[in-house]
N, C-alpha and C positions, 0 to 999 in steps of 0.2 A: 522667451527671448533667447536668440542664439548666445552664447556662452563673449564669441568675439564682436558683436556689437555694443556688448559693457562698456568697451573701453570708451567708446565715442559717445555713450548715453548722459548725461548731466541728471541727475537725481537730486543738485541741490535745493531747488526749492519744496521738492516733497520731504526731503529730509525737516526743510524746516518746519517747516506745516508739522509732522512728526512728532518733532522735540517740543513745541509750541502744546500742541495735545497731549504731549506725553504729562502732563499735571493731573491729577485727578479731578481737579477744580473746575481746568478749564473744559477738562473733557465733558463734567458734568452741564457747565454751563453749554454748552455745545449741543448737548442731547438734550436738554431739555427746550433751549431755542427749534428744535428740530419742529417740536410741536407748533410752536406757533410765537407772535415775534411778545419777547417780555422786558419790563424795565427792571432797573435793578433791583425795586423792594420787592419782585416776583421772586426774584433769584436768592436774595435776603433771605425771604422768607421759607423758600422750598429746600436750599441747603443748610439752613442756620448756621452760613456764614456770617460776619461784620460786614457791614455794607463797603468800607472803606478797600478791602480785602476783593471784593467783588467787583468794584469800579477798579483798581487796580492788574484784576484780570482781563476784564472786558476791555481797558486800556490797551493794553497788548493785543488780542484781539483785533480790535479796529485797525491797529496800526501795522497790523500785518494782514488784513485786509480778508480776514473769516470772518467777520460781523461788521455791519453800519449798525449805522446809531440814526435815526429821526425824532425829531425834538414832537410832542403830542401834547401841547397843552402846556401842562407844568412838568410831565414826565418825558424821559427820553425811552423810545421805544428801542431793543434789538432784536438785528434778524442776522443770519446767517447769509452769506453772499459768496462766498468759495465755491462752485463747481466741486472740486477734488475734495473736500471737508465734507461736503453733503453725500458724496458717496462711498466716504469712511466713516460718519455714523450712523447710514443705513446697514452698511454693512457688522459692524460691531452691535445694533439695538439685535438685527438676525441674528446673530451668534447669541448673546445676551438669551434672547427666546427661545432656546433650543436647551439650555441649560435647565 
């Protein structure tokens, strides 16, 4: 990108997407949704976090609009739905494999 079309470029919602991922938590929850769509005692279980700790991430989440929620019975399914989030943790699992 030319040096002087910055000034006119708006980078704030990638920023926040950014900051929003920048938690280990959520990043983790993030990549592990990558694989396929889970409810929270998946996420419970695969991070051994507190579930309460995990619905409070996925909260934020939803509400900035990287992950829906669908209700499945008695459990609430998540899946990833950002465009720009899916192609930042493709990109980081790449790096991640080269290590």
């Amino acid at each position: 990108m030319e040096l002087e079309k910055l000034k006119q470029v708006g980078f704030e919602e990638e920023a926040e997407i950014l900051r929003i991922l920048g938690h280990p938590t959520r990043l983790k929850i993030v990549c592990g949704l990558m694989e396929r769509e889970l409810c929270v005692s998946d996420i419970e279980n695969c991070l051994g976090e507190p579930q309460p700790k995990i619905s409070q991430h996925l909260s934020l989440l939803r509400a900035k609009g990287i992950v829906r929620a669908e209700r499945e019975g008695l459990n609430i399914r998540y899946r990833i739905v950002h465009p720009l989030v899916i192609k930042i943790v493709k990109i980081l699992e790449r790096e991640k494999l080269k290590e």
